[in-house]
GUTI-266535 format. One record per residue (C-alpha): z, x, y. Coordinates in pm, whole numbers, plus 50000, padded with zeros to 5 digits. Last residue first. Layout:
+-------+-------+-------+
!     Z !     X !     Y !
+-------+-------+-------+
!     Z !     X !     Y !
...
+-------+-------+-------+
! end
This chain:
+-------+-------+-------+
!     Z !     X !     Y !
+-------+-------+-------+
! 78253 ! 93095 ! 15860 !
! 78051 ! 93311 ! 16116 !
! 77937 ! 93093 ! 16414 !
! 77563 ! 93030 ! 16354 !
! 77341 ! 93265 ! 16475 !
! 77084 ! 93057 ! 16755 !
! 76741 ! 93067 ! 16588 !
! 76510 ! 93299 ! 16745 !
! 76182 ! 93176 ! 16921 !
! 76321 ! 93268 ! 17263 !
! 76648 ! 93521 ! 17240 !
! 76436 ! 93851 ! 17443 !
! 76292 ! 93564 ! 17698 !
! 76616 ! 93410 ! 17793 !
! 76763 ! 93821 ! 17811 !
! 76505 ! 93896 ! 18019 !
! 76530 ! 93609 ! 18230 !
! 76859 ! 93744 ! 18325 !
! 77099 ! 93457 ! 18244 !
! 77220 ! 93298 ! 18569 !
! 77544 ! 93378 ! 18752 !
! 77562 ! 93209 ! 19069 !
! 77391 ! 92917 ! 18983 !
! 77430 ! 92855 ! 18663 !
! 77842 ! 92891 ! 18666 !
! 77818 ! 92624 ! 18962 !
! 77626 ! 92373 ! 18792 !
! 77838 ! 92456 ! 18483 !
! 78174 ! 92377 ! 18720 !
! 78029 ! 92067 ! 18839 !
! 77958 ! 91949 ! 18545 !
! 78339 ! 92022 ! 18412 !
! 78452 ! 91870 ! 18740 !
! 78326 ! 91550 ! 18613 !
! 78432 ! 91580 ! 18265 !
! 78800 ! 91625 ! 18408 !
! 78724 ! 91354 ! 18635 !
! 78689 ! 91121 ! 18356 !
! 78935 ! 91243 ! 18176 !
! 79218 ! 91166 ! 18446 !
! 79055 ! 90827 ! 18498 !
! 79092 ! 90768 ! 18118 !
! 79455 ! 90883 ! 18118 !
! 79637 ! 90707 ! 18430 !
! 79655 ! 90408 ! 18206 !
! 79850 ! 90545 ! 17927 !
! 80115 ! 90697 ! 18199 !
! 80147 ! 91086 ! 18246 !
! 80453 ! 91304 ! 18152 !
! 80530 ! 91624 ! 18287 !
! 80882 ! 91581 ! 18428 !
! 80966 ! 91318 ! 18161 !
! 80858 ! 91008 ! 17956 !
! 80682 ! 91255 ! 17628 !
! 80426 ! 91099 ! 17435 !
! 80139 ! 91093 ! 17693 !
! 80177 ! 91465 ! 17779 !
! 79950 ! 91481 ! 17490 !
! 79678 ! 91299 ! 17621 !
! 79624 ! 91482 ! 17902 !
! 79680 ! 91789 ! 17714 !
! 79384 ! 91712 ! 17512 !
! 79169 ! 91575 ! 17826 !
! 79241 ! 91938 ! 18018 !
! 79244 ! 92043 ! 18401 !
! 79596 ! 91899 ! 18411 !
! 79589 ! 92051 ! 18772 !
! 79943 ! 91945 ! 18926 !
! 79753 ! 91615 ! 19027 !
! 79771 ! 91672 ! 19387 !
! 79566 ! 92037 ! 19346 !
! 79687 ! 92357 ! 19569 !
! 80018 ! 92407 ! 19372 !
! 79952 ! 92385 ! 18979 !
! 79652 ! 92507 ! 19115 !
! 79784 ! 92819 ! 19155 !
! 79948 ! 92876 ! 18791 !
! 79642 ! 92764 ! 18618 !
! 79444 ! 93009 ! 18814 !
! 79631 ! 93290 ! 18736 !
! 79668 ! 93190 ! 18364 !
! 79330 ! 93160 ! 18345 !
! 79301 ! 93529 ! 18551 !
! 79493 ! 93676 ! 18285 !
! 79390 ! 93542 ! 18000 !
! 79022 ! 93603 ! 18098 !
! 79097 ! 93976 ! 18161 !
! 78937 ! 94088 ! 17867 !
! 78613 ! 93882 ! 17939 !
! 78550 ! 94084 ! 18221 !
! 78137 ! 94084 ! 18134 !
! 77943 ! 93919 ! 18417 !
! 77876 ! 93667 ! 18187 !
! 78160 ! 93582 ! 18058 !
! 78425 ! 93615 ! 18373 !
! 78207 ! 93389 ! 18535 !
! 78225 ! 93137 ! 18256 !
! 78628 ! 93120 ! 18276 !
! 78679 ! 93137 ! 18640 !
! 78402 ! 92870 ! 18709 !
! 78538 ! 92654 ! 18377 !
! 78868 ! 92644 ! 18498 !
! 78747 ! 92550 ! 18908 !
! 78562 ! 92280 ! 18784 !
! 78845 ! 92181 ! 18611 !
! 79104 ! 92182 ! 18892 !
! 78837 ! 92015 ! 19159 !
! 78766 ! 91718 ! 18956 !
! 79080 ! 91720 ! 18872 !
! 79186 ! 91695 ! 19227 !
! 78936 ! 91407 ! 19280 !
! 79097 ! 91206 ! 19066 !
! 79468 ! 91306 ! 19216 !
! 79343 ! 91173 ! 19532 !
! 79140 ! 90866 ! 19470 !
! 79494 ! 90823 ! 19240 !
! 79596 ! 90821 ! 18899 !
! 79940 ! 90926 ! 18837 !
! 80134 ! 90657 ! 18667 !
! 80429 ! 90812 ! 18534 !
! 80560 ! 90574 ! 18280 !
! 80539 ! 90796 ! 17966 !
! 80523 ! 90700 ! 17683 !
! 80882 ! 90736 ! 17453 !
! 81018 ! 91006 ! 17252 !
! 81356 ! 91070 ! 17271 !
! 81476 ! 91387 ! 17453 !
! 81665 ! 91622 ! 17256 !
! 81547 ! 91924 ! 17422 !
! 81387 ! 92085 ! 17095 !
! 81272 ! 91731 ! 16996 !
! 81068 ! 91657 ! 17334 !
! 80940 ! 91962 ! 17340 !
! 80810 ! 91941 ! 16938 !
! 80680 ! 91564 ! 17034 !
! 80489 ! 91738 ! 17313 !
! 80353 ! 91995 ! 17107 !
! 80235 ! 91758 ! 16830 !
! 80040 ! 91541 ! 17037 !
! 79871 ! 91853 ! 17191 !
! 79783 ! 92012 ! 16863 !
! 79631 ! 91671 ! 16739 !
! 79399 ! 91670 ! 17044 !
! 79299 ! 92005 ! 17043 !
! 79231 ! 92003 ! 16690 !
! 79034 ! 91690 ! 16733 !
! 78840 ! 91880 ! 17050 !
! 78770 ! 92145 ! 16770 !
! 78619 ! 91974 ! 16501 !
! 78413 ! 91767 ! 16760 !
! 78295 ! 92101 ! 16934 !
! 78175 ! 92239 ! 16630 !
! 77890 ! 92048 ! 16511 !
! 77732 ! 92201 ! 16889 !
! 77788 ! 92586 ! 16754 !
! 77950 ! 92790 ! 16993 !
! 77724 ! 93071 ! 17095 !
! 77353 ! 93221 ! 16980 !
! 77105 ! 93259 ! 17251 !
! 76891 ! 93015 ! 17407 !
! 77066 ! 93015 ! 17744 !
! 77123 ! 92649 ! 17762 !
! 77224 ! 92612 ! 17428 !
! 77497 ! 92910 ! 17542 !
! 77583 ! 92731 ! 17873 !
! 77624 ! 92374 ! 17660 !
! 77857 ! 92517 ! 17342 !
! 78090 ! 92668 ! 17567 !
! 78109 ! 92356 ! 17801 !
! 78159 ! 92140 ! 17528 !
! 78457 ! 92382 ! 17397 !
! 78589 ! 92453 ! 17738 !
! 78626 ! 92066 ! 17816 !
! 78770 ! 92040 ! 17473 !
! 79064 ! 92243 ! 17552 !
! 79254 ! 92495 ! 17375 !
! 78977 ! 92738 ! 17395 !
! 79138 ! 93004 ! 17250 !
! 78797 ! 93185 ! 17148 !
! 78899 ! 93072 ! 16758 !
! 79063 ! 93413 ! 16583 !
! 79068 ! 93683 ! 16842 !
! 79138 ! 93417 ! 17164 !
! 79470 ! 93375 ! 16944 !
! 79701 ! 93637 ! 17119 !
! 79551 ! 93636 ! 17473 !
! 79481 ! 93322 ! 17495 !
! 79860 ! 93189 ! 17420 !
! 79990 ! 93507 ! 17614 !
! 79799 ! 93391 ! 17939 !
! 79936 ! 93008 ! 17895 !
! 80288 ! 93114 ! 17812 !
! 80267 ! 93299 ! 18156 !
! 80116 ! 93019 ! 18411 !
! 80270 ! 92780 ! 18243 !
! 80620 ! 92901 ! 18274 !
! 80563 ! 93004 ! 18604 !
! 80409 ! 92653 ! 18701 !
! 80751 ! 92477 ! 18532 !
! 81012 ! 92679 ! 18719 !
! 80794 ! 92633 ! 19091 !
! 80742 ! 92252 ! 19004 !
! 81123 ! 92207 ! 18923 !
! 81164 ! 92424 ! 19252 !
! 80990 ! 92178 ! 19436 !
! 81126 ! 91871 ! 19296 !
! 81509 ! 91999 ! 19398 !
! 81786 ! 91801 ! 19315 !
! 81779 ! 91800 ! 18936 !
! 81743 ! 92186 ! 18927 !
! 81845 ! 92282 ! 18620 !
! 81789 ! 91979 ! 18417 !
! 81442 ! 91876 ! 18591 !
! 81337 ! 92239 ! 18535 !
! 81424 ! 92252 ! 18146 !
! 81261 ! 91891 ! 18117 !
! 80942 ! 92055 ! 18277 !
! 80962 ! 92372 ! 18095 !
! 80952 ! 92152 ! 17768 !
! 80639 ! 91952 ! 17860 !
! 80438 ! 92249 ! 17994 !
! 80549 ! 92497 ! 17705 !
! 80529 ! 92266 ! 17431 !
! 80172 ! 92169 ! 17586 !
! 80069 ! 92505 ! 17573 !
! 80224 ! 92511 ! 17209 !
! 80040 ! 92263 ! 17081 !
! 79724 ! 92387 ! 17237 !
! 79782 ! 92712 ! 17076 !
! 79874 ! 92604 ! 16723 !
! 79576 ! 92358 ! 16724 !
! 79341 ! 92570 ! 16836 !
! 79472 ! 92798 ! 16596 !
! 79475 ! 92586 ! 16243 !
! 79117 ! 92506 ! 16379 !
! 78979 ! 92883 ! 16369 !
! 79178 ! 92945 ! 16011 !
! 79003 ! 92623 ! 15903 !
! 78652 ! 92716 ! 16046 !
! 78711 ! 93059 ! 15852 !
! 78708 ! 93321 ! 16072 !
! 78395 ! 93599 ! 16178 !
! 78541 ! 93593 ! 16501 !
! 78569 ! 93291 ! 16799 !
! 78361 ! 93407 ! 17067 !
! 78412 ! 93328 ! 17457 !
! 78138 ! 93258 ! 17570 !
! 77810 ! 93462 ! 17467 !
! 77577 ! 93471 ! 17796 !
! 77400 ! 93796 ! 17827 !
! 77406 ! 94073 ! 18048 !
+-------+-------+-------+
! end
């Protein structure tokens, strides 16, 4: 057993980026634009807008990794990236590269921008920030929660070696805490920011964002804390990587 996350293939960085920004655009296309869809069709009901939105989530999310997990490791979040590139330093062995993460987080970040502003546009809703103020003592500490959850499924399913049902169970997950978190498990500083630019069902305020991704880091610690302690590397594996410098992620 060894601890490789999540791999993205022998890709050009640029074909890797172009994805992570593809998917996380399009996650946040499908969060953002199931929301208005919900709030249309059932404009009296809050529950069932939440039900129509976590279903869409939960299944767009689950194809998104599972079609472009082959090209960049479908991160589509920078929380996964960092986290990637920690557990395999960690480990000694080869994994995401650390001059990565930055590449990809902007990537992220861009991507989720853009796949608000694409909801927003295929709905016909102007743009505007969002007012929804949603930081809370509450809400904080369900992200905390949310993302240390993520990266628990996520890592887990690495190193014990079910990595092809990641987009499954990450969808899965997604989906639930949509329900058993306050904050509707954001789980994710580049979707954070993206549901910025869009004032409807999904949207969060400017000011709720840094407290938001805050926590999110938060529960990311908590989540490696958790990944190293019930599934360590074998020191074998430690020991068989020591001395050996870590591959570099093929260009």
């Amino acid at each position: 057993m060894t601890d490789e996350s999540p791999q993205p293939s022998p890709a050009p960085l640029t074909r890797r980026l172009v994805a992570e920004f593809l998917g996380t655009g399009l996650l946040v296309a499908i969060v953002v634009g199931s929301g208005i869809a919900a709030s249309a069709l059932s404009p009296e009901d809050v529950g069932l807008q939440l039900l129509e939105n976590s279903l869409a989530t939960t299944l767009g999310l689950a194809v998104l990794i599972a079609v472009l997990a082959p090209v960049s490791g479908a991160h589509f979040n920078p929380v996964v990236s960092l986290v990637d590139w920690w557990l395999s330093r960690r480990s000694g062995g080869p994994g995401f590269a650390a001059r990565e993460v930055a590449t990809y987080a902007a990537a992220q970040v861009f991507g989720a921008i853009a796949g608000a502003l694409l909801a927003n546009a295929m709905f016909d809703v102007p743009t505007a920030i969002a007012s929804s103020d949603r930081a809370t003592p509450s809400t904080l500490l369900a992200e905390v929660v949310a993302t240390a959850g993520l990266v628990l499924v996520i890592f887990a399913l690495v190193r014990s070696g079910n990595t092809r049902i990641i987009p499954a169970a990450v969808g899965a997950y997604i989906g639930a805490a949509y329900w058993f978190t306050s904050s509707t498990s954001f789980a994710n500083p580049a979707v954070t920011i993206g549901r910025i630019f869009s004032d409807t069902f999904a949207g969060i305020a400017p000011a709720s964002v840094l407290p938001f991704v805050v926590a999110q880091f938060v529960g990311a610690v908590i989540g490696i804390v958790l990944v190293g302690f019930l599934f360590p590397v074998p020191a074998a594996a430690t020991e068989r990587d020591a001395g050996k410098v870590p591959a570099e992620v093929a260009k």
